[in-house]
Structures are given as structure tokens and as C-alpha cells.
C-alpha positions in Angstrom: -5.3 58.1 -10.9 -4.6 59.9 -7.9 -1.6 61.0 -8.7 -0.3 57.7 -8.3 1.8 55.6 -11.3 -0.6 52.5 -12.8 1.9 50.1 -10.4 1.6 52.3 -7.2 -2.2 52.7 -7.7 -2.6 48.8 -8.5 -0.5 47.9 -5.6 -2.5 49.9 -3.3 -6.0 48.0 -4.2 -4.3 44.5 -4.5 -1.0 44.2 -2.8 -2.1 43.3 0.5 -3.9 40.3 -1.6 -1.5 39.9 -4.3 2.0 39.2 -4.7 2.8 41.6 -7.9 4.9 42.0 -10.6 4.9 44.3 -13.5 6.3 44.7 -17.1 6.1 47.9 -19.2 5.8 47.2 -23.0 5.0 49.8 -26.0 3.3 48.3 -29.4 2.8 50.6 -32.4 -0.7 51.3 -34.0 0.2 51.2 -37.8 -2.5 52.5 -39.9 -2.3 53.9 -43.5 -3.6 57.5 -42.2 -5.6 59.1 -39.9 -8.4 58.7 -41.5 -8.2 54.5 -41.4 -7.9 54.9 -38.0 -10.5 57.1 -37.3 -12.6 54.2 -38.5 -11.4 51.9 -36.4 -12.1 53.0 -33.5 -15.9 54.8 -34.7 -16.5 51.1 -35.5 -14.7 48.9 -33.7 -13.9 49.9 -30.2 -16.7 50.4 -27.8 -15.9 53.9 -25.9 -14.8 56.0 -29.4 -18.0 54.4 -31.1 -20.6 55.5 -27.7 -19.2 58.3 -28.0 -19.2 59.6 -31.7 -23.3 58.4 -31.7 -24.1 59.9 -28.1 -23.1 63.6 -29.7 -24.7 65.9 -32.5 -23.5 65.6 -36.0 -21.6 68.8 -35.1 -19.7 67.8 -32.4 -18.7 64.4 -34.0 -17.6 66.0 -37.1 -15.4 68.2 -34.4 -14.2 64.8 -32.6 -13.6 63.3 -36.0 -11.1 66.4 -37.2 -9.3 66.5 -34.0 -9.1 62.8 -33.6 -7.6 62.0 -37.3 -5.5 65.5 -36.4 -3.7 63.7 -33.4 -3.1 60.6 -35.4 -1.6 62.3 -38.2 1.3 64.0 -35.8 3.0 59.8 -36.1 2.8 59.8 -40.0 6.0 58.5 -41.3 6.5 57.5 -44.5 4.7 54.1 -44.6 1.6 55.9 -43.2 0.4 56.6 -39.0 2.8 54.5 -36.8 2.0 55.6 -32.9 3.6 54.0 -30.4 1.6 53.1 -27.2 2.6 52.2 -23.9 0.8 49.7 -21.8 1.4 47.8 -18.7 1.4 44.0 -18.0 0.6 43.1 -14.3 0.9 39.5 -13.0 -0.4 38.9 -9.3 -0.1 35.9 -7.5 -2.6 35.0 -4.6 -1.0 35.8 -1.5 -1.7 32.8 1.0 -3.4 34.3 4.2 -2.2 32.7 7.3 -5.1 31.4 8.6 -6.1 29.5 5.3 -5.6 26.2 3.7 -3.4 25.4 0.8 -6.4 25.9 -1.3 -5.8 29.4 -2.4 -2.3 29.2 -3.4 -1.2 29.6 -6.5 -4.0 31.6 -8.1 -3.0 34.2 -10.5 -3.9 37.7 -11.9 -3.5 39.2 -14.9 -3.8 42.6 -15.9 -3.2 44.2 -19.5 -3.5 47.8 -20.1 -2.2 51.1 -20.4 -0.9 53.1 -18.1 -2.0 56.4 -17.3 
């Protein structure tokens, strides 16, 4: 992200327009193995599953390994618990000076994860 931090990079394409605040957060992914997970996200979330059916069987068998691989380094004892970070950002319309009332007010919100 341009070397920037998530709030630096977000303030510099909305903080002229947006009066910003931000709040860090980590959930946990908690998934009986690696395995469950792999299946997940091969069938459930949109970039994983483009990806595993835009390569050859070959390659997704490679992505598959290493993907259940990095999921397995969280196994505790009740299974895959990986903690992941994301960012809440709340942006409220500045109102430009040479406006009316009518913008005031509106707000942003932006869930994700950092980078």
C-alpha cells in the first residue's frame, strides 16, 4: 500500500472529504483443521475459489498443500484457531464551506483488514 499503514493510506484518499476515525480489532478463524478450511475458502470466498479453478490441477494441488500448511501452524488443541486483524474505519462527511446543510452528517464505513 505504498508503504503507508491502512489509516495513513485511507486518510490520504478520503481525509480531505472525511472526518475519520479508526478502530483496530482481531477475530479468530476457528476451524477443525486445515483441511476444513481449505474448503471454505475453495468454496465459499470468491478470490481463493477464482483462483484454485483459473490454475492446472497441478498447481491447485500445490496451492491446496501450502494453503492447509499455513493454517495448520494455529492448531491448538480444539483444532486451527488463527487470529486476524482487521480495521474498522468510520468517516463522517466533512461539510465544504461553500455548501448547504445537506451534506452533513453522511457517514462511511469501512471494514477490513489491514495490510
Amino acid at each position: 500500500m505504498n508503504g503507508c499503514s491502512a489509516p495513513e493510506r485511507i486518510r490520504e484518499l478520503l481525509g480531505d472529504a472525511f472526518e475519520l476515525r479508526f478502530e483496530p480489532g482481531t477475530t479468530t478463524l476457528r476451524m477443525p483443521n486445515g483441511e476444513s478450511v481449505w474448503d471454505l475458502f475453495v468454496n465459499g470466498y470468491g478470490p481463493t475459489k477464482a483462483l484454485a479453478a483459473s490454475i492446472d490441477p497441478e498447481q491447485r494441488e500445490q496451492l491446496k498443500r501450502d494453503f492447509i500448511a499455513f493454517h495448520e501452524q494455529y492448531r491448538s488443541d480444539l483444532g486451527i484457531a488463527m487470529p486476524r486483524d482487521y480495521l474498522v474505519t468510520i468517516g463522517y462527511r466533512r461539510e465544504p464551506a461553500s455548501s448547504t446543510t445537506a451534506w452533513a452528517g453522511h457517514r462511511l464505513r469501512i471494514v477490513g483488514r489491514p495490510n
